[in-house]
C-alpha positions in Angstrom: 26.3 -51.4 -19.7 25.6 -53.7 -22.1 27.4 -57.6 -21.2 27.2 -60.1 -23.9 28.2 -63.7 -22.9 28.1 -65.3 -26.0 30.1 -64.1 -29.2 27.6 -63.1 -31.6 27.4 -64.2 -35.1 28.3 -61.8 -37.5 27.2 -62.7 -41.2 28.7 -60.5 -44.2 27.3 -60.2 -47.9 29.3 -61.1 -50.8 31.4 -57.7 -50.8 32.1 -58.3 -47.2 30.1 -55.4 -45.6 28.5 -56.7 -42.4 24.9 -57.2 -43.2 23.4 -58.8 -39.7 24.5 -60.0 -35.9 23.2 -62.8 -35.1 22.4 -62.6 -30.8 21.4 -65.6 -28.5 17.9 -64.9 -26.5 19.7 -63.7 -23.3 22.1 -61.1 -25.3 19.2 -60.5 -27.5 17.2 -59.4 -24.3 20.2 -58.0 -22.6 20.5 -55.8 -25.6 16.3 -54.8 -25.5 17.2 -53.9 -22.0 20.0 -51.6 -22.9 18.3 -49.8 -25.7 14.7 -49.1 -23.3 17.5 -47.8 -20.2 19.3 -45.5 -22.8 17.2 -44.7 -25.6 14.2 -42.4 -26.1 11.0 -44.2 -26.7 10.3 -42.5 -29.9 13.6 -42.1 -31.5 13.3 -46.1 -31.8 12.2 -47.6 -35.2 9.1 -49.7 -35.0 10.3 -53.3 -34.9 12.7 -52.4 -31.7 9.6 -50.9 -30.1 7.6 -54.0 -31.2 10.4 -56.3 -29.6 10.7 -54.6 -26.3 6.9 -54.5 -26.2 7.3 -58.6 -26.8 9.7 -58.6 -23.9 7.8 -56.5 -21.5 5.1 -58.9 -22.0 7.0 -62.1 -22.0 8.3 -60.6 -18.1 5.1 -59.8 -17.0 3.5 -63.2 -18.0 6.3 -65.1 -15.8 6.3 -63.0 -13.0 2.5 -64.0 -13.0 2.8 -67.3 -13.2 4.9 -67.1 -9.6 2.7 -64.7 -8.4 0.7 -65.3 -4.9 -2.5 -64.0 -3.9 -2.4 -61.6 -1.5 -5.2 -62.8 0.8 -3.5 -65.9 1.0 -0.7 -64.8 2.4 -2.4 -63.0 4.9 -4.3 -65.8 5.8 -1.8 -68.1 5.1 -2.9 -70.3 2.3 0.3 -70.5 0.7 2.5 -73.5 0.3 5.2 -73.1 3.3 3.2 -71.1 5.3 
């Protein structure tokens, strides 16, 4: 289930059909989230799967960068250990 905690923007054209939604990066990401739990891979147009891709990789590089080394926990090179 998809929780937004920000009202998105929603712009309209001059006949006032809805033309975009504007999302903050947490909604935006919550969304991404959403679509990859409910949606099959290829059913999705190219720029969704470009932006989960983006996201996938943006989560992997910050879990890296709090990553330990596994021999230094086991020898217990670590800070706190």
């Amino acid at each position: 289930m998809l929780v937004i905690s920000n009202p998105p923007k929603l712009v309209y054209d001059e006949s006032g059909h809805l033309i975009e939604v504007i999302l903050s990066a947490n909604d935006y990401r919550a969304y991404l989230q959403t679509v990859v739990a409910e949606s099959d891979w290829e059913s999705l147009p190219v720029y969704l799967q470009d932006a989960i891709d983006q996201m996938l990789i943006d989560e992997v590089r910050a879990e890296k960068a709090s990553a330990v080394d596994f021999d230094a926990i086991l020898h217990g090179k670590t800070n706190g250990i």
